[in-house]
LOLUM-62716 format. One record per residue: residue number from 1; residue in one letter; x, y, z of N, C-alpha, C, CB in turn. Coordinates in nm, 4 decimals, padded with zeros to 6 digits. Atoms other than C-alpha are relative to their C-alpha. Last residue first. Glycine has a CB too. Layout:
<rec><pos>NUM</pos><code>A</code><n_east>X</n_east><n_north>Y</n_north><n_up>Z</n_up><ca_east>X</ca_east><ca_north>Y</ca_north><ca_up>Z</ca_up><c_east>X</c_east><c_north>Y</c_north><c_up>Z</c_up><cb_east>X</cb_east><cb_north>Y</cb_north><cb_up>Z</cb_up></rec>
...
END
This chain:
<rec><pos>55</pos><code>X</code><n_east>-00.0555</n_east><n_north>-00.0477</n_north><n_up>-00.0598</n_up><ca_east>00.2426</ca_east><ca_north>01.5205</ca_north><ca_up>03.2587</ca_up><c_east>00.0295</c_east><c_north>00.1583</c_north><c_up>-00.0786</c_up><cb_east>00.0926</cb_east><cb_north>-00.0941</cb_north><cb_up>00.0336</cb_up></rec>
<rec><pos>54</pos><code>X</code><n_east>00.0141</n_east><n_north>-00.0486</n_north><n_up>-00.1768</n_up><ca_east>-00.0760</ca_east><ca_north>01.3729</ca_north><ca_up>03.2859</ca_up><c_east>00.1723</c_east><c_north>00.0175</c_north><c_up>-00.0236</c_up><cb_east>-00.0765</cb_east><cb_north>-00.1575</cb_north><cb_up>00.1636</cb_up></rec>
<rec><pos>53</pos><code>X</code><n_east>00.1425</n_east><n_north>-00.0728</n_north><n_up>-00.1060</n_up><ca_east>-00.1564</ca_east><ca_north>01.5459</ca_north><ca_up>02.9548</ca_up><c_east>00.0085</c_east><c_north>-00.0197</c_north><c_up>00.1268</c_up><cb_east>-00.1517</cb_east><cb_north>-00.0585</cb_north><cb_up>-00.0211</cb_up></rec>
<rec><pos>52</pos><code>X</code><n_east>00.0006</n_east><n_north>-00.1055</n_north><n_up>00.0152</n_up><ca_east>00.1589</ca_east><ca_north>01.4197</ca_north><ca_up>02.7191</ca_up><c_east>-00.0665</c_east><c_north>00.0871</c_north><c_up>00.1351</c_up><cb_east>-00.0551</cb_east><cb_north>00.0065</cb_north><cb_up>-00.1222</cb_up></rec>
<rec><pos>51</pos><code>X</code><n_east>-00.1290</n_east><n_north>-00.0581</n_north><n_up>-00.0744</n_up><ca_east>00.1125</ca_east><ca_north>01.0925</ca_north><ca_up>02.8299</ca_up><c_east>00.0506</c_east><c_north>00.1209</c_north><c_up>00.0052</c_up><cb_east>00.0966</cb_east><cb_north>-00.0504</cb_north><cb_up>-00.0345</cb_up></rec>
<rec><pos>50</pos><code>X</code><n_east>-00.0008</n_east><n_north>00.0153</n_north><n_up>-00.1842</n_up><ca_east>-00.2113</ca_east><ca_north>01.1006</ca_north><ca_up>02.7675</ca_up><c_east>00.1177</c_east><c_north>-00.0550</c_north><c_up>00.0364</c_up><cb_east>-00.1190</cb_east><cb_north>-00.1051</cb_north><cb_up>00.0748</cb_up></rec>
<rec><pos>49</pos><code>X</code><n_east>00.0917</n_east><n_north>-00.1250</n_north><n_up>-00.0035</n_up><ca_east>-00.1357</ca_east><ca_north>01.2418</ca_north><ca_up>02.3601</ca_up><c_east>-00.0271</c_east><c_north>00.0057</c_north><c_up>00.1666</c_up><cb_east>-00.1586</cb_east><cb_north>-00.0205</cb_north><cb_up>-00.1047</cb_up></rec>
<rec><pos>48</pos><code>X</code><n_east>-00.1146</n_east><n_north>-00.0834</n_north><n_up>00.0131</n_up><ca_east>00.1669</ca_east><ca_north>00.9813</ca_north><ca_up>02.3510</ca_up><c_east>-00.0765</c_east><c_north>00.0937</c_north><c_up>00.0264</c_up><cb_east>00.0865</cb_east><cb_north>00.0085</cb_north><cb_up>-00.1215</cb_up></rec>
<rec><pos>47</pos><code>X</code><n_east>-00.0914</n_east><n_north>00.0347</n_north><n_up>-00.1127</n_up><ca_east>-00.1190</ca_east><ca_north>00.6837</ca_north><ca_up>02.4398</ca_up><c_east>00.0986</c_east><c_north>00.1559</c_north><c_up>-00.0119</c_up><cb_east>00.0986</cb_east><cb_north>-00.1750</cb_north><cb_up>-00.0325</cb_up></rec>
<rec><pos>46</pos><code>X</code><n_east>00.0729</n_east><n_north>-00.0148</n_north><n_up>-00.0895</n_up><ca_east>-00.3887</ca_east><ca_north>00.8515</ca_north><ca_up>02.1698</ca_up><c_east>00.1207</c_east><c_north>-00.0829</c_north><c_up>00.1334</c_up><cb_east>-00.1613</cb_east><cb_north>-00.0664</cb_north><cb_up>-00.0461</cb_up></rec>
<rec><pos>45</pos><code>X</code><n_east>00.0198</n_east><n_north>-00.1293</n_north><n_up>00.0188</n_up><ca_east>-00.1003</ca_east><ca_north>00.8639</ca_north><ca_up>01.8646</ca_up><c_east>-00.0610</c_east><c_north>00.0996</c_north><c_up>00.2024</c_up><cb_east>-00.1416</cb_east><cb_north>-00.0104</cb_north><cb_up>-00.1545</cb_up></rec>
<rec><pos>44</pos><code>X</code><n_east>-00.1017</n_east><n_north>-00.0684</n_north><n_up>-00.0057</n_up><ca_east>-00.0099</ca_east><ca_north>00.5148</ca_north><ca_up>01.9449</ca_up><c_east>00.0343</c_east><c_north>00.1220</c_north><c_up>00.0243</c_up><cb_east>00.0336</cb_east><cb_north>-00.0139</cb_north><cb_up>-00.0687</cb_up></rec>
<rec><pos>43</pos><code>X</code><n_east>-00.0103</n_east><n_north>00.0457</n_north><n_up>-00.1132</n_up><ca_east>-00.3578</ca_east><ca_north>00.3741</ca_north><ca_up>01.9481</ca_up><c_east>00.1366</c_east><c_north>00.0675</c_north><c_up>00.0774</c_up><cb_east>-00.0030</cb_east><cb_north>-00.1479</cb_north><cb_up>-00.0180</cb_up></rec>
<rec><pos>42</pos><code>X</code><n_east>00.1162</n_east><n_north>-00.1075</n_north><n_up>-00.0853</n_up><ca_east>-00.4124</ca_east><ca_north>00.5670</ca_north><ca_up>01.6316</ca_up><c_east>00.0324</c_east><c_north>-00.0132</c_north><c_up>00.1124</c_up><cb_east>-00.1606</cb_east><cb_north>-00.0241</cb_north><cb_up>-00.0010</cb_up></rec>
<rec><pos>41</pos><code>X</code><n_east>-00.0725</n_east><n_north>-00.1838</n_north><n_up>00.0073</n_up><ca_east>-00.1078</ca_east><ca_north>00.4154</ca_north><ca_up>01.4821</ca_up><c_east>-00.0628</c_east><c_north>00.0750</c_north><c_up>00.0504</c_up><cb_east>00.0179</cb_east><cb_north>00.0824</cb_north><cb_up>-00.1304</cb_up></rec>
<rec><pos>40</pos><code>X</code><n_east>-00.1390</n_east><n_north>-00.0365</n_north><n_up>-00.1124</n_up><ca_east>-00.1959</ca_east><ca_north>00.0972</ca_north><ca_up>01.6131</ca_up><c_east>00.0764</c_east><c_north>00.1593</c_north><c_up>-00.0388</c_up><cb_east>00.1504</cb_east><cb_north>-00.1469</cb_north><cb_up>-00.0279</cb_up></rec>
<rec><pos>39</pos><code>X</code><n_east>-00.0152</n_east><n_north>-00.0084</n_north><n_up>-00.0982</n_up><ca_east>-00.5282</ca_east><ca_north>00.1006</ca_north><ca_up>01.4357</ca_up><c_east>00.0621</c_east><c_north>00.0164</c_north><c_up>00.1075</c_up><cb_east>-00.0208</cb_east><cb_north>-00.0301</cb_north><cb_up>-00.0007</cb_up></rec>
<rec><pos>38</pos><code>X</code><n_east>00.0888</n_east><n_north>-00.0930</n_north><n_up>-00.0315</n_up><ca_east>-00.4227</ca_east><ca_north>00.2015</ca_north><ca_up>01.1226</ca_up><c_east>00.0144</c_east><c_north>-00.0142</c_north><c_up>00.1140</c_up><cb_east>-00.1228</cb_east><cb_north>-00.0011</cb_north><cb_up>-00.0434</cb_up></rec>
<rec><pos>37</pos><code>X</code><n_east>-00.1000</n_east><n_north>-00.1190</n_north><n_up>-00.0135</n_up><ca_east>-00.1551</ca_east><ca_north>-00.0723</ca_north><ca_up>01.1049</ca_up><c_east>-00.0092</c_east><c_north>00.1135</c_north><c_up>00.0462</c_up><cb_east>00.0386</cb_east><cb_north>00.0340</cb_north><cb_up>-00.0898</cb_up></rec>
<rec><pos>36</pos><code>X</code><n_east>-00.0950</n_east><n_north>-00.0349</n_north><n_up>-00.1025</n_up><ca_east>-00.4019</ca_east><ca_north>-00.3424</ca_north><ca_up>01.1959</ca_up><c_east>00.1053</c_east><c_north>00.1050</c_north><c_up>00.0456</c_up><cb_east>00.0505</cb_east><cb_north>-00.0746</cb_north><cb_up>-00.0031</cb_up></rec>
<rec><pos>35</pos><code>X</code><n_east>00.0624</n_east><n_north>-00.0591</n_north><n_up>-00.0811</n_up><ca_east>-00.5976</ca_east><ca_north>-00.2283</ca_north><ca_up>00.9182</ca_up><c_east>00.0408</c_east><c_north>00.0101</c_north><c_up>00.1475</c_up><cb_east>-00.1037</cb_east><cb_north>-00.0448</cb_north><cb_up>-00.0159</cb_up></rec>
<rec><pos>34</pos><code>X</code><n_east>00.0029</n_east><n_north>-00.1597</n_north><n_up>00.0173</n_up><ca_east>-00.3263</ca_east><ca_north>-00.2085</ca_north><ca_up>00.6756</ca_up><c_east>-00.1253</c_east><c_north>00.0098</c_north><c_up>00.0899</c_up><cb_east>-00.0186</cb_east><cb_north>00.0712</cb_north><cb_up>-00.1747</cb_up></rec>
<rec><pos>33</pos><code>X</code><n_east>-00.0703</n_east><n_north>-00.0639</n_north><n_up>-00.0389</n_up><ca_east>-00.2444</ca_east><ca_north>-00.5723</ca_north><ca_up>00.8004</ca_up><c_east>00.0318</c_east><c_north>00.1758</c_north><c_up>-00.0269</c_up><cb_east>00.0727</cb_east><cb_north>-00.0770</cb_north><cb_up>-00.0234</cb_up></rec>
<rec><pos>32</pos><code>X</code><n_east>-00.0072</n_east><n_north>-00.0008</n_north><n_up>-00.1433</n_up><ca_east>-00.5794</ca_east><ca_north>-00.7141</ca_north><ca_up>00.7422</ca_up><c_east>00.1530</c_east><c_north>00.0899</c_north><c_up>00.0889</c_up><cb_east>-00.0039</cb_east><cb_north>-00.1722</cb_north><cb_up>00.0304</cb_up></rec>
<rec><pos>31</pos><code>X</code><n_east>00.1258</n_east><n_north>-00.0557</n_north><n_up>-00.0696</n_up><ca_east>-00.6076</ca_east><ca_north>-00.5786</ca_north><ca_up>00.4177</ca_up><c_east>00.0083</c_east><c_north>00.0283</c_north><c_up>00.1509</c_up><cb_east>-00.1134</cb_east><cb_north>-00.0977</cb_north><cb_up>-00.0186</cb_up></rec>
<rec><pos>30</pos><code>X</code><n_east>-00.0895</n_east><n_north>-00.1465</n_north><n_up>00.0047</n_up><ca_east>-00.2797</ca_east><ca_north>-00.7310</ca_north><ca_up>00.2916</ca_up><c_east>-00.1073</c_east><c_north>00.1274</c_north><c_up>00.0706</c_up><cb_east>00.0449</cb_east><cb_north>00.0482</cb_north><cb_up>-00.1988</cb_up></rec>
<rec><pos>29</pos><code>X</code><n_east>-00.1134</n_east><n_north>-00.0365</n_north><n_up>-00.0583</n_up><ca_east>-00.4059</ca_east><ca_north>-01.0438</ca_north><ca_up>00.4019</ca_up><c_east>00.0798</c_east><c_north>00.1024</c_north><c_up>00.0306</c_up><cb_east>00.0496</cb_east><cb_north>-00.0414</cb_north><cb_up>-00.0341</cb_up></rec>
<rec><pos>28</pos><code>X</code><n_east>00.0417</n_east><n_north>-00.0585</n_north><n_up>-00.1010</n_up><ca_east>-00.7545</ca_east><ca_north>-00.9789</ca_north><ca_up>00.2107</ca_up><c_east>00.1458</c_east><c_north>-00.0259</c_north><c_up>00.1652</c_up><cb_east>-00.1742</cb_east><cb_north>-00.0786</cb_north><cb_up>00.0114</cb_up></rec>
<rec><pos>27</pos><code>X</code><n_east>00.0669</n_east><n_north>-00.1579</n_north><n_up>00.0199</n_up><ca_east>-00.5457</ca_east><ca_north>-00.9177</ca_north><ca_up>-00.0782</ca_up><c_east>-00.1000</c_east><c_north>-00.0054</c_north><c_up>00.1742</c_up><cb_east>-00.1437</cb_east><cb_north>00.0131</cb_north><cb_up>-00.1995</cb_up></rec>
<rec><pos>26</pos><code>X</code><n_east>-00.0868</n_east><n_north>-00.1016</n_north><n_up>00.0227</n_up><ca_east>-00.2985</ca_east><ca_north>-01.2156</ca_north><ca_up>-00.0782</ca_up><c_east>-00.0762</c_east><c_north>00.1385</c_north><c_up>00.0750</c_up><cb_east>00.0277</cb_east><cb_north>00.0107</cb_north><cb_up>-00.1686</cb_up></rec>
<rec><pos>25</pos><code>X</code><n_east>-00.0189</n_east><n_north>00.0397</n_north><n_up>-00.1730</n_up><ca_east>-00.5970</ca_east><ca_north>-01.4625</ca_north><ca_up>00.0342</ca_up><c_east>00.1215</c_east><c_north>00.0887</c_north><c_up>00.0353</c_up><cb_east>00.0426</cb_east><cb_north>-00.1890</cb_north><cb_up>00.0414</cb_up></rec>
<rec><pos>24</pos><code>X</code><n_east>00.1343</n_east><n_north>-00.0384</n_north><n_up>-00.0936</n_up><ca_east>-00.7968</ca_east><ca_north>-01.3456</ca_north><ca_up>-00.2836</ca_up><c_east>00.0870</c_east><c_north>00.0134</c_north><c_up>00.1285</c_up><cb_east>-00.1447</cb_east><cb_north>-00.1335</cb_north><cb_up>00.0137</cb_up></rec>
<rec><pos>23</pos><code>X</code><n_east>-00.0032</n_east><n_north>00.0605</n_north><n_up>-00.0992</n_up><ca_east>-00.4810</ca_east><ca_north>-01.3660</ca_north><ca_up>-00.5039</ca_up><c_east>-00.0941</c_east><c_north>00.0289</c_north><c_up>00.0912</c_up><cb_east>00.1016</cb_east><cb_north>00.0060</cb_north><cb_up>00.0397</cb_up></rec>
<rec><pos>22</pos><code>X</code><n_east>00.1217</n_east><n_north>00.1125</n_north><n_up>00.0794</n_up><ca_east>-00.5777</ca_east><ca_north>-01.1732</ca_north><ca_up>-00.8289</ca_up><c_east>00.0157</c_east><c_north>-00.0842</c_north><c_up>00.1215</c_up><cb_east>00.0412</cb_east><cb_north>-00.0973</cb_north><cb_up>-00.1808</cb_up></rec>
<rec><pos>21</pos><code>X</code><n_east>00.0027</n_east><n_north>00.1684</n_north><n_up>-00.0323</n_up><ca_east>-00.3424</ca_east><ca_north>-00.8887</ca_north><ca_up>-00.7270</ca_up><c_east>-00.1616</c_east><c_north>-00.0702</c_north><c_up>00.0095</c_up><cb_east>00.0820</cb_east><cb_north>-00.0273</cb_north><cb_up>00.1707</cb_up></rec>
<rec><pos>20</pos><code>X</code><n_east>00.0446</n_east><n_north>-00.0052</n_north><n_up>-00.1484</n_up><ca_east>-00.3444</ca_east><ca_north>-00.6021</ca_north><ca_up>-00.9585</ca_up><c_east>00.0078</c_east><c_north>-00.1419</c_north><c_up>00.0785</c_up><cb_east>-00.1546</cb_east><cb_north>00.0526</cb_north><cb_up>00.0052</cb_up></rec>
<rec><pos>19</pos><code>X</code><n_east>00.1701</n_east><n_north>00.0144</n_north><n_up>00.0158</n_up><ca_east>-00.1983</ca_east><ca_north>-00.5697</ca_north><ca_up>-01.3024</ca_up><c_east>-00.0423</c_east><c_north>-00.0055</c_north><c_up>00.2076</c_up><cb_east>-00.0559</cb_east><cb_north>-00.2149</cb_north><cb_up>-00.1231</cb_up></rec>
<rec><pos>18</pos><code>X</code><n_east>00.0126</n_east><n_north>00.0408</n_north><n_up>-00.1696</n_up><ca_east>00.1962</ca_east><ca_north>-00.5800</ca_north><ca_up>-01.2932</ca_up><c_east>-00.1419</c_east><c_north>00.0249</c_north><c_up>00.0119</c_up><cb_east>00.0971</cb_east><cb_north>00.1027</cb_north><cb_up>00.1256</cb_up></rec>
<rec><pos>17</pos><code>X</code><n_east>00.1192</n_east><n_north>-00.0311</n_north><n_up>-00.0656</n_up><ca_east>00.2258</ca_east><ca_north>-00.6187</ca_north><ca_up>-01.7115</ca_up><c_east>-00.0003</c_east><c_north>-00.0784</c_north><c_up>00.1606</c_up><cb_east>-00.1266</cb_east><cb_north>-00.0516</cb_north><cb_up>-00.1042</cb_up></rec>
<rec><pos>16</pos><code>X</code><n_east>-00.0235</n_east><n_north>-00.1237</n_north><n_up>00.0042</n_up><ca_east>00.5537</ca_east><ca_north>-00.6889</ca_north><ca_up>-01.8814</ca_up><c_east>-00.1391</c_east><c_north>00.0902</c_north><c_up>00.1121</c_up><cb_east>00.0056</cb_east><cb_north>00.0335</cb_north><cb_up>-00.1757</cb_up></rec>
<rec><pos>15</pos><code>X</code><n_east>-00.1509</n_east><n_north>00.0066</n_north><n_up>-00.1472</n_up><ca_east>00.5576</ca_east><ca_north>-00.9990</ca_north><ca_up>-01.9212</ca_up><c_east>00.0059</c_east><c_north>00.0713</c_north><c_up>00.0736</c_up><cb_east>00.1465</cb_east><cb_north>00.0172</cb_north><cb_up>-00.0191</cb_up></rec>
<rec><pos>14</pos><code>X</code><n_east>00.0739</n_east><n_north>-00.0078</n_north><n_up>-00.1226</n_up><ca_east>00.1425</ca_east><ca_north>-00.9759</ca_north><ca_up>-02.0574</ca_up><c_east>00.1241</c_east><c_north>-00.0216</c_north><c_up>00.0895</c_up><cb_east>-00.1287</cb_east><cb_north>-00.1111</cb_north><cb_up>00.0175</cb_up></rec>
<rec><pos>13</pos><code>X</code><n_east>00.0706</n_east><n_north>-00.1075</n_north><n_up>-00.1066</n_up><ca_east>00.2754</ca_east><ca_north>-00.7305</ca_north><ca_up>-02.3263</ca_up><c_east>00.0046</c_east><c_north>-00.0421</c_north><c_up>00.1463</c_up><cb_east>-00.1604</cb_east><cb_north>00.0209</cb_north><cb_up>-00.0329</cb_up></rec>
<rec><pos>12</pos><code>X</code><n_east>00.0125</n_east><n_north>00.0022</n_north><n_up>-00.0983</n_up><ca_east>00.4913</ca_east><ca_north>-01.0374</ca_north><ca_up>-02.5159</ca_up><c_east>-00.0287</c_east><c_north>00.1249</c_north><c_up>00.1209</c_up><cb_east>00.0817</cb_east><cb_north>-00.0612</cb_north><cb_up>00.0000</cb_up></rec>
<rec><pos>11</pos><code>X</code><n_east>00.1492</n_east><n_north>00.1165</n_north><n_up>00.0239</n_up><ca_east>00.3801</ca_east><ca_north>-00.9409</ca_north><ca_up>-02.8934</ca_up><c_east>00.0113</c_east><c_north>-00.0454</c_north><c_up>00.1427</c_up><cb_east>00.0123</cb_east><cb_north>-00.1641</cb_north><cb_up>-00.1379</cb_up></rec>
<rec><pos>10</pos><code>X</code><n_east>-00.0606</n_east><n_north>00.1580</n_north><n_up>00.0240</n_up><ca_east>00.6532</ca_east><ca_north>-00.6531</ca_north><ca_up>-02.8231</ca_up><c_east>-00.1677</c_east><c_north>-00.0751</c_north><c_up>-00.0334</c_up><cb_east>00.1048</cb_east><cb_north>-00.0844</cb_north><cb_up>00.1854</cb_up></rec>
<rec><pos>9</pos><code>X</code><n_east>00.0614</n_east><n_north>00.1141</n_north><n_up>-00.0344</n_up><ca_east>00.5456</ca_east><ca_north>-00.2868</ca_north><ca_up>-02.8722</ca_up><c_east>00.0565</c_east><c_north>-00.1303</c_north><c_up>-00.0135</c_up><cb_east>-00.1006</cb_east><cb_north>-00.0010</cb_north><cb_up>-00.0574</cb_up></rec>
<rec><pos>8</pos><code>X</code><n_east>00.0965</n_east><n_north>00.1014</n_north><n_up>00.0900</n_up><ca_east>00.8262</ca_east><ca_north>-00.0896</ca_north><ca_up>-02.9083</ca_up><c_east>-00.0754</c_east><c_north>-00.0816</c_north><c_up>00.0548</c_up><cb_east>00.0611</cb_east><cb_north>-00.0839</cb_north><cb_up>-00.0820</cb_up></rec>
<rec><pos>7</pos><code>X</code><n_east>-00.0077</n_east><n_north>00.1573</n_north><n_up>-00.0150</n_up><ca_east>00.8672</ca_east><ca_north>00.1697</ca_north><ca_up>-02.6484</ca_up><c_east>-00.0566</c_east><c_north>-00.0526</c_north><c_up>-00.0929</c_up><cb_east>-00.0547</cb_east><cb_north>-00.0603</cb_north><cb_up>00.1130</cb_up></rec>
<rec><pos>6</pos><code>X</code><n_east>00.0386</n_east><n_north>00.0744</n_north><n_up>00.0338</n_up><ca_east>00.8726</ca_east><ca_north>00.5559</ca_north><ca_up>-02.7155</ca_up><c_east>00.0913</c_east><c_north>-00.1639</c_north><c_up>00.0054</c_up><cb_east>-00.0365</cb_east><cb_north>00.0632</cb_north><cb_up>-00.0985</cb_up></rec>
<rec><pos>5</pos><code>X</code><n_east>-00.0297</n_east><n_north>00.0592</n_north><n_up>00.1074</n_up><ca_east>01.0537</ca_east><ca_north>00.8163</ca_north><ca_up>-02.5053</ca_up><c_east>-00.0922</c_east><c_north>-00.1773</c_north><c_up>-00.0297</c_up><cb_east>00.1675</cb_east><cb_north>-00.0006</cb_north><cb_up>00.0176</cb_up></rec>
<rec><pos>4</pos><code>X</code><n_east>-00.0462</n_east><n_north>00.1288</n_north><n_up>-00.0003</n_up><ca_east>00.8482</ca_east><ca_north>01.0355</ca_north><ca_up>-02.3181</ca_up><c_east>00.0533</c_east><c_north>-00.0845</c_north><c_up>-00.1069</c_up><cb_east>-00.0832</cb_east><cb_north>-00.0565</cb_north><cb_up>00.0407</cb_up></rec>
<rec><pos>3</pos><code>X</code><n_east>00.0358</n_east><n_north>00.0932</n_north><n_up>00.0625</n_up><ca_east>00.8522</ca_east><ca_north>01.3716</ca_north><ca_up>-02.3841</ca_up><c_east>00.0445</c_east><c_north>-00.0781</c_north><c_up>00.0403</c_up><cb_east>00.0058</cb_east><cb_north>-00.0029</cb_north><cb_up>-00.0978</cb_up></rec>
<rec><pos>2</pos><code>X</code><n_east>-00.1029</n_east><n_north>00.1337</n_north><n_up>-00.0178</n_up><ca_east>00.9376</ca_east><ca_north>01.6855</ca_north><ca_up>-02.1581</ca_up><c_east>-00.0711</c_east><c_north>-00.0842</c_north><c_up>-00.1155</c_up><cb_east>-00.0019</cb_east><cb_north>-00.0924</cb_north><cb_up>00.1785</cb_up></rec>
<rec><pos>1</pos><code>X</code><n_east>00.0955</n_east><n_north>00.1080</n_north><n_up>-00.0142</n_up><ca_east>00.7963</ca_east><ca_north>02.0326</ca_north><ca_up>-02.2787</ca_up><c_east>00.0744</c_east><c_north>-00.1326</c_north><c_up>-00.0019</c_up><cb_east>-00.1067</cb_east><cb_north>00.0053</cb_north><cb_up>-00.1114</cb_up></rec>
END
């Protein structure tokens, strides 16, 4: 059975803490480019699939 080895608590936690992003314009930025990403990967997928077919 593995164990993790214990960390002292410090009184500075919040250094130490990556929490989520709080940046509105960060997050829907990062949004926009995982949807763009999607889409071109599909777009990508469906071009290589009819190329595939007419030949």
């Amino acid at each position: 059975m593995n164990t993790l080895p214990m960390h002292q608590q410090s009184g500075h936690q919040s250094d130490k803490f990556n929490g989520p992003i709080l940046d509105r314009e960060k997050l829907r930025e990062g949004t926009y480019v995982a949807m763009l990403t999607a889409i071109g990967s599909v777009v990508l997928v469906l071009a290589v699939k009819a190329l595939y077919l007419a030949f």
